[in-house]
C-alpha positions in Angstrom: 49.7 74.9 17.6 45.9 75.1 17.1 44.2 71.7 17.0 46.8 70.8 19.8 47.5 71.0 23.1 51.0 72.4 23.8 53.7 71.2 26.5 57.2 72.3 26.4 59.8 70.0 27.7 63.3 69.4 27.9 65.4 66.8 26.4 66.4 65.6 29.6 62.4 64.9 30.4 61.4 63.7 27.4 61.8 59.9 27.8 60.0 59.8 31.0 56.9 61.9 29.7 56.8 59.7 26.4 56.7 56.5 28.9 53.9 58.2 30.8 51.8 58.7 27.7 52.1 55.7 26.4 51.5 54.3 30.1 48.1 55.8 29.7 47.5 54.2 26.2 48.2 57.4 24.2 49.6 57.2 21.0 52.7 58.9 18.6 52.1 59.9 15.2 54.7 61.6 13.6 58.1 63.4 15.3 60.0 66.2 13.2 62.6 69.2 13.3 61.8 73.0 13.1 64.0 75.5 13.3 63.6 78.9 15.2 66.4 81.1 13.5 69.6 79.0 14.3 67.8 77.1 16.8 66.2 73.4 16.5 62.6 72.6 18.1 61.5 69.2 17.5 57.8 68.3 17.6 55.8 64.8 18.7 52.6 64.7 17.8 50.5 62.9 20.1 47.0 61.0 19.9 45.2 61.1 23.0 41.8 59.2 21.7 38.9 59.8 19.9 37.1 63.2 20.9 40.3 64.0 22.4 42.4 66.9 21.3 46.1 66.2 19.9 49.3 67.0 22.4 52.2 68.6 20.9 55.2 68.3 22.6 57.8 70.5 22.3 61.5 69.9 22.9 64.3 72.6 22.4 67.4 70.4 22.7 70.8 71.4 23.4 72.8 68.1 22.7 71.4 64.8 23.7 68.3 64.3 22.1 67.0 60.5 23.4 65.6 58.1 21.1 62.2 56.8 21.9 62.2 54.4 19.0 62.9 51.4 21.7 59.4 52.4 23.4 57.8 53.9 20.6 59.3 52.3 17.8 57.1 53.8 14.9 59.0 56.6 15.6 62.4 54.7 14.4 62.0 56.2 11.2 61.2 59.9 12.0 64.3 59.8 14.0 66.4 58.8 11.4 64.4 61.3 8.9 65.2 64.6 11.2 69.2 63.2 11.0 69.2 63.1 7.6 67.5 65.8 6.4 67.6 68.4 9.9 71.1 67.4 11.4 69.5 65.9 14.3 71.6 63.7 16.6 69.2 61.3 18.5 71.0 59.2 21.1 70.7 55.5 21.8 68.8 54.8 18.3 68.5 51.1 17.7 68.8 51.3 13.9 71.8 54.2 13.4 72.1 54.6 10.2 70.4 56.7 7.5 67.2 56.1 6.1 66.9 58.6 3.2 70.5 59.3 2.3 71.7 55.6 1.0 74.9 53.9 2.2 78.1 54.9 0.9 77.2 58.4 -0.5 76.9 62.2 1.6 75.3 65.8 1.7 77.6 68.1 2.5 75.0 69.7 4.8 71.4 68.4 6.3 68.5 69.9 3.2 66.1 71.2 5.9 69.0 73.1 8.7 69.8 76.6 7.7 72.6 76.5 5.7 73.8 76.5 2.1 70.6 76.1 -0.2 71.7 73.5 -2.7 73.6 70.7 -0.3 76.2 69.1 -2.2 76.1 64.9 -3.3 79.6 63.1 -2.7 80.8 59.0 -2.3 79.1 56.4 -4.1 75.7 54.2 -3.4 76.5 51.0 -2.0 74.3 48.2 -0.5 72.3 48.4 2.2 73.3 47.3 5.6 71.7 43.6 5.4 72.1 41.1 8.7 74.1 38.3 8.4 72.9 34.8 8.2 74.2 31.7 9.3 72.7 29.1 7.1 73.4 26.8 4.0 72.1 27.5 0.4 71.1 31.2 1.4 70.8 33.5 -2.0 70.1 37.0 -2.4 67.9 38.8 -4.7 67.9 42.3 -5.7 65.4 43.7 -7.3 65.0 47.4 -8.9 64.9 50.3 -8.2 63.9 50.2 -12.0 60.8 47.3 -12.1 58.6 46.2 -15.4 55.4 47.5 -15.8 54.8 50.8 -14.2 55.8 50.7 -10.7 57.5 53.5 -8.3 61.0 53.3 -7.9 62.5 50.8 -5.4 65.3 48.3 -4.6 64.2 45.2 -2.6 66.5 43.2 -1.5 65.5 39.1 -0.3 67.8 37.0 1.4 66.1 33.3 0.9 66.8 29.5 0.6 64.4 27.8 -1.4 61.4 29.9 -1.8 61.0 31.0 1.8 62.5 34.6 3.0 64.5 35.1 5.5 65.0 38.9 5.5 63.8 41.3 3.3 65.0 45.4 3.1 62.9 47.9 1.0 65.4 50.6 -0.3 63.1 53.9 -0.7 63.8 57.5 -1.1 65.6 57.1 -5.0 63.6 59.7 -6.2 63.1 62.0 -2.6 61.8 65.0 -4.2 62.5 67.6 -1.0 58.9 68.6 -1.2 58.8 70.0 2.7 61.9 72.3 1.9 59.8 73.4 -1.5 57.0 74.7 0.8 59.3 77.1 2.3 58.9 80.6 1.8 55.9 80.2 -0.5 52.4 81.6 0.5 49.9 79.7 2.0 48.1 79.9 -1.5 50.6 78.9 -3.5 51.8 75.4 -1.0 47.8 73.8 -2.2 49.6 73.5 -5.8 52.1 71.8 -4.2 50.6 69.6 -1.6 48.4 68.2 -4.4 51.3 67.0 -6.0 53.1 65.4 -3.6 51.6 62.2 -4.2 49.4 62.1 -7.2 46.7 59.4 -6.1 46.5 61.2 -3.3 45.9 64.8 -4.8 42.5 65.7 -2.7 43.9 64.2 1.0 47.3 65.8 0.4 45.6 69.1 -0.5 42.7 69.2 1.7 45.0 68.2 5.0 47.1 70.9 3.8 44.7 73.7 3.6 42.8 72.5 7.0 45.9 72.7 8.5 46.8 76.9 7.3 43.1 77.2 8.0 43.7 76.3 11.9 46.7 78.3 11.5 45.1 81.1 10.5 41.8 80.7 12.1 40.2 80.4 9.1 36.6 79.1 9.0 35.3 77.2 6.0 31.8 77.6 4.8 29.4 74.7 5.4 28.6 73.9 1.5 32.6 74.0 0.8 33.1 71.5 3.7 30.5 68.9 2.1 31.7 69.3 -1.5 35.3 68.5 0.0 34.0 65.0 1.6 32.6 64.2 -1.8 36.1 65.1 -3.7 37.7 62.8 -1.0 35.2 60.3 -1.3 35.5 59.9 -5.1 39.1 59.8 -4.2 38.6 57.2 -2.5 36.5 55.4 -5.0 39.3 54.9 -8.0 41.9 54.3 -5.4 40.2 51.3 -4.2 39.1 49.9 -7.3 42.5 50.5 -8.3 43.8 48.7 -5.6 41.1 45.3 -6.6 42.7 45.5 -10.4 46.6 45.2 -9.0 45.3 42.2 -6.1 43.7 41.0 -9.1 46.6 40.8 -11.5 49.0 39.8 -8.8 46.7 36.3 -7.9 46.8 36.1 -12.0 43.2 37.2 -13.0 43.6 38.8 -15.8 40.0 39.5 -16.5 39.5 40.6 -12.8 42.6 43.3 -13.3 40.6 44.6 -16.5 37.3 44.9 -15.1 38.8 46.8 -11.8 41.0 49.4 -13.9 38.1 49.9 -16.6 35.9 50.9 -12.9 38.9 52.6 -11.8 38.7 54.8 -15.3 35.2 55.2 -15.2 35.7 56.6 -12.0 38.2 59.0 -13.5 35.9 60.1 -16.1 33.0 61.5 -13.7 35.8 63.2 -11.5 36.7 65.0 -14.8 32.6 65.9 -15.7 32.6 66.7 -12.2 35.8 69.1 -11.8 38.2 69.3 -15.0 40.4 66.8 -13.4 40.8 63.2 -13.6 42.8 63.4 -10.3 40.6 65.8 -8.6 43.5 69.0 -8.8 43.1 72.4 -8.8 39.4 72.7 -7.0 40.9 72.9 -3.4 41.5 76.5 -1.9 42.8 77.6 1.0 39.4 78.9 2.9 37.1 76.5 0.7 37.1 76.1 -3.0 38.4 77.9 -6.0 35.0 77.4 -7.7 31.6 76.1 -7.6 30.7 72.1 -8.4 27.5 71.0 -9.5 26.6 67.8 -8.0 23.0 67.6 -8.3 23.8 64.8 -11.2 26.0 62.7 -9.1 23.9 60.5 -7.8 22.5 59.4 -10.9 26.2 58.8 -12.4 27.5 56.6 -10.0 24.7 54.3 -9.9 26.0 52.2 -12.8 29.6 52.3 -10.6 27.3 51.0 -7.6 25.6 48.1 -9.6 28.8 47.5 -11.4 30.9 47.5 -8.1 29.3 45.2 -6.5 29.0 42.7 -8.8 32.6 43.0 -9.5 33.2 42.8 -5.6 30.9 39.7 -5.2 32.1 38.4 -8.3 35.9 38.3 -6.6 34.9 36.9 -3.2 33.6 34.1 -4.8 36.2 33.0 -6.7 38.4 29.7 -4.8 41.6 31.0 -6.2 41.4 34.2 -5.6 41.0 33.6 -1.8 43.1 30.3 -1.7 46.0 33.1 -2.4 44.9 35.7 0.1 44.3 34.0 3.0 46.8 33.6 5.7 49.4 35.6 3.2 51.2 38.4 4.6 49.8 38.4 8.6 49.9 41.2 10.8 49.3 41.0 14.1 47.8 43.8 16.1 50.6 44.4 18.1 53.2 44.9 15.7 50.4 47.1 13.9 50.0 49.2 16.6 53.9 49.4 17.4 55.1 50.1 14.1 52.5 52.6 13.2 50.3 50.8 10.6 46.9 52.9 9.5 44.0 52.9 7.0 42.8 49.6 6.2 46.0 47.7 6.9 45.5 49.1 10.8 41.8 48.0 10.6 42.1 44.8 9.0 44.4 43.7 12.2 41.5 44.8 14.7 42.9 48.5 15.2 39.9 50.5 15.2 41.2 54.1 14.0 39.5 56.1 11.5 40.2 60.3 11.6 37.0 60.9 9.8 35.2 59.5 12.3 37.8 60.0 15.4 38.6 63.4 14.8 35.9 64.3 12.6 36.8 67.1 10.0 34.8 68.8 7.0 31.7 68.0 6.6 32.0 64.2 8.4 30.9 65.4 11.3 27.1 65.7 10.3 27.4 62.1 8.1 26.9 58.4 9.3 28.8 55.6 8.4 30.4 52.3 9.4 34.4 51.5 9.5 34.9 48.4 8.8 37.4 46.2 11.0 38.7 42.7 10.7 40.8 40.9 13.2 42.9 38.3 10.9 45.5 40.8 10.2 46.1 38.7 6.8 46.0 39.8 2.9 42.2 38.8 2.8 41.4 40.8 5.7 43.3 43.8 4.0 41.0 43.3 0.9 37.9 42.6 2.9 37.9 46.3 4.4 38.5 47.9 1.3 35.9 45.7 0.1 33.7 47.9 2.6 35.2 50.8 2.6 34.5 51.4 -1.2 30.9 50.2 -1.2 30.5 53.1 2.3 32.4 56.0 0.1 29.5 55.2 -2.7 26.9 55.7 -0.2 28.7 58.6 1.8 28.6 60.8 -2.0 25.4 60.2 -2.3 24.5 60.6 1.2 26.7 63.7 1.2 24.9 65.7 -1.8 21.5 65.0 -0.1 23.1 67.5 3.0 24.3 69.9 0.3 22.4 73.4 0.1 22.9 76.8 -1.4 25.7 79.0 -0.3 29.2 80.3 -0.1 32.3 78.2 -0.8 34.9 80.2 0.1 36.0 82.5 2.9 38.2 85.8 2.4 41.7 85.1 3.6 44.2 87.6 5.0 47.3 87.1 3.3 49.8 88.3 6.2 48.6 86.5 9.0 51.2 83.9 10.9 50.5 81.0 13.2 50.4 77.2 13.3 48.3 74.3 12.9 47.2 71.3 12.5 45.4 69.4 9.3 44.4 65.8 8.9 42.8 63.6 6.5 42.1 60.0 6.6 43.0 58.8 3.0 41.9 55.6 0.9 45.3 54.4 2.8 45.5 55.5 6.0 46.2 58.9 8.1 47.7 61.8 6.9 49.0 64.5 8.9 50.0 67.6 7.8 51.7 70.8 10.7 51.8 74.1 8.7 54.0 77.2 10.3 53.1 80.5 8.8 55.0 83.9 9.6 53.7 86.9 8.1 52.3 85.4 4.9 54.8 82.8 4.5 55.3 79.4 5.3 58.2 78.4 7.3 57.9 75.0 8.1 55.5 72.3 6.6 55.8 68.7 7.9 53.8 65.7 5.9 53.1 62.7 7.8 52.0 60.6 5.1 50.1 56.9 5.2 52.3 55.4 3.2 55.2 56.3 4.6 54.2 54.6 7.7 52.6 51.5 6.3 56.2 50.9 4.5 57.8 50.8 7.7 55.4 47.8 8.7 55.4 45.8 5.3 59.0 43.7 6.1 57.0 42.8 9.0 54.7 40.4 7.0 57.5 39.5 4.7 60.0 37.9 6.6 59.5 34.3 7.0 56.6 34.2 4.1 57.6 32.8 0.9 58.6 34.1 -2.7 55.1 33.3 -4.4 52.8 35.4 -2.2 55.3 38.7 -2.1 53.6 40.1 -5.0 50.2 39.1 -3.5 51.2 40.2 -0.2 52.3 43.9 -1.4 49.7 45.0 -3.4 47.4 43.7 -0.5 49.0 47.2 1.4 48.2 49.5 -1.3 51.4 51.0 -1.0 52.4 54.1 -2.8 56.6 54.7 -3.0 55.3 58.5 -3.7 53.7 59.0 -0.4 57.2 57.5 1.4 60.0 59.6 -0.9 58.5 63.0 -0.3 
């Protein structure tokens, strides 16, 4: 795969190879099932470091797949992914038991193995699998999948006494759209519509991952003045996501006029993307070899800078308000341990001293010829979480405008060959956290497209921070994430 270093292994090897990477500090990112005809190949990406080129490893197994969730446990939930949706039996899993397909109900065949196209739904949703405690006076809450206000659809389930939590179990995947299984068979053209939409905040890093990964397939190269304009779509992207973000942890610690101010900066936001491109959420610019057309930026600078002044005085304004930060700090702790274990990313990963940042490790576009800080905190709680984004928004204003002062006359796009096959490897680092996607192309079509998506793995981590907190700091607590359901039920 380009991007990656290949080794093919076999099943039997596997576990010993995954204890020597991570022996020499190495990192997993995401595991999934292809398959080759009839065949199954399942894939572990692998982060080897900054500067370092990702290793793919390769496994074609004939029955007894390993787990490596009990060494690697990030990769719990991949496993349980490929069973559900590729038929893949993984021995030895410490949680086995579906994770997409709810208890109590069936496909008559895996969505993603060759087969029948339209799997059949039989039984009936029942509760989740929830441990059993032995206390006094414990109750259990359910709550969702349908919440007031407009929130994604979930089911959270609390088993407290008093106000403090004992266990908590997010329920996702109630509206799982099969969005890898829609790439299928489409051409590489026609997947950016798609990829855009798979999570709608998230329209430019879906897209842009996307495309960089069927450029590397197709050893595409991307003009120089295409590669800057898409750091300043990402970066604007960035922009209303986090002062999106400021309006909810607003909200949830009861500021009312601090939720206002942060979705009116949020909107204003929104309304130069749409000057800017035609879209609010950044769509339908993104091309596989560039852009589809032309922005003008040269005014950019001179729009945001009422955003700047206003942003920071908002930002200031927040800090420095005692109940505000009487409810952030110490709420919802991470500690960098379980962050790196279970696979945090973006600003959660940062804010519990994991220094990671793709734009900057694995520089792509036009980052490689910008400067900027990441921000990292080591307290791992809710204020930490809010203090990187606190930087990170105030570094993407300066990052657009240091951007369109790189920007020059040129090409945006390069001619594509429509037949070509391959496979490679695209990644973005997103207002949330990394984003990875692996594109296979044969002859013009894609075959296989696998999203490894921020959210998806910052879920995993959340129960983490909630079990053995208390009631009145959930809300606080989740909205300090920044969690999209949309990025998780792909």
């Amino acid at each position: 795969m380009n991007h990656c270093e290949d080794r093919s292994l076999s099943a039997t090897t596997l576990f010993a190879e995954a204890q020597g990477l991570l022996a020499q500090g190495y990192r997993f990112e995401m595991a999934y099932a292809r398959f080759l005809k009839n065949d199954p190949e399942i894939l572990y990406l692998v982060n080897r470091g900054p500067g370092n080129r990702f290793l793919l490893l390769r496994v074609a197994p004939a029955e007894d797949l390993p787990s490596l969730a009990s060494i690697a446990p990030l990769l719990g939930w991949y496993e349980r992914e490929m069973t559900d949706l590729s038929g893949i039996v993984v021995r030895g899993h410490p949680e086995p038991y579906p994770l997409l397909i709810h208890e109590g109900l069936r496909l008559s065949a895996p969505p993603l193995a060759p087969g029948p196209d339209c799997p059949r739904w039989a039984g009936q949703s029942l509760p989740p699998t929830m441990p059993e405690i032995e206390a006094d006076q414990v109750q259990d809450l359910i709550w969702g999948p349908i919440r007031g206000d407009v929130l994604e659809t979930g089911e959270f389930h609390f088993s407290y006494i008093g106000e403090a939590i004992i266990h908590y179990h997010a329920r996702l995947a109630y509206k799982h759209r099969g969005l890898e299984n829609r790439f299928q068979g489409l051409s590489p053209e026609r997947g950016v519509y798609l990829a855009e939409r798979v999570s709608g905040v998230g329209s430019v890093s879906h897209g842009l991952a996307y495309c960089q990964a069927v450029e590397a397939a197709l050893g595409i190269e991307v003009p120089k003045r295409a590669q800057l304009l898409r750091v300043v779509l990402a970066e604007l992207e960035r922009l209303y996501n986090h002062f999106y973000y400021f309006a909810r942890l607003a909200k949830t610690t009861t500021l009312k006029v601090g939720a206002a101010e942060g979705l009116l900066l949020e909107e204003r936001v929104k309304q130069i993307n749409a000057r800017l491109t035609g879209s609010r959420f950044l769509r339908n610019v993104l091309a596989i070899g560039g852009l589809r057309r032309d922005l003008d930026v040269a005014g950019l600078g001179d729009a945001l800078a009422p955003i700047d002044r206003d942003g920071h005085d908002y930002l200031d304004r927040l800090s420095r308000t005692a109940s505000y930060l009487d409810r952030l700090i110490g709420t919802g702790s991470l500690s960098r341990d379980v962050a790196s274990d279970q696979g945090a990313t973006g600003p959660v990963a940062r804010a519990s001293g994991l220094d990671r940042d793709l734009r900057r490790d694995h520089p792509y576009a036009g980052y490689p010829s910008l400067q900027f800080a990441v921000p990292v905190r080591t307290q791992g709680d809710a204020q930490a979480r809010a203090e990187v984004r606190t930087e990170s928004l105030r570094e993407a204003l300066r990052l657009i405008i240091q951007t369109v002062g790189h920007i020059t006359p040129g090409p945006i796009r390069t001619k594509t060959e429509s037949a070509g096959s391959g496979e490679g490897l695209g990644w973005v680092e997103t207002p949330r956290g990394s984003l990875f996607y692996a594109a296979h192309v044969e002859d013009g079509r894609l075959t296989r497209v696998k999203i490894k998506s921020p959210s998806f793995s910052n879920w995993r981590v959340f129960p983490f921070t909630v079990h053995d907190s208390n009631m009145m700091d959930y809300a606080i607590n989740e909205a300090s994430f920044g969690l999209t359901i949309a990025g998780a039920d792909r």
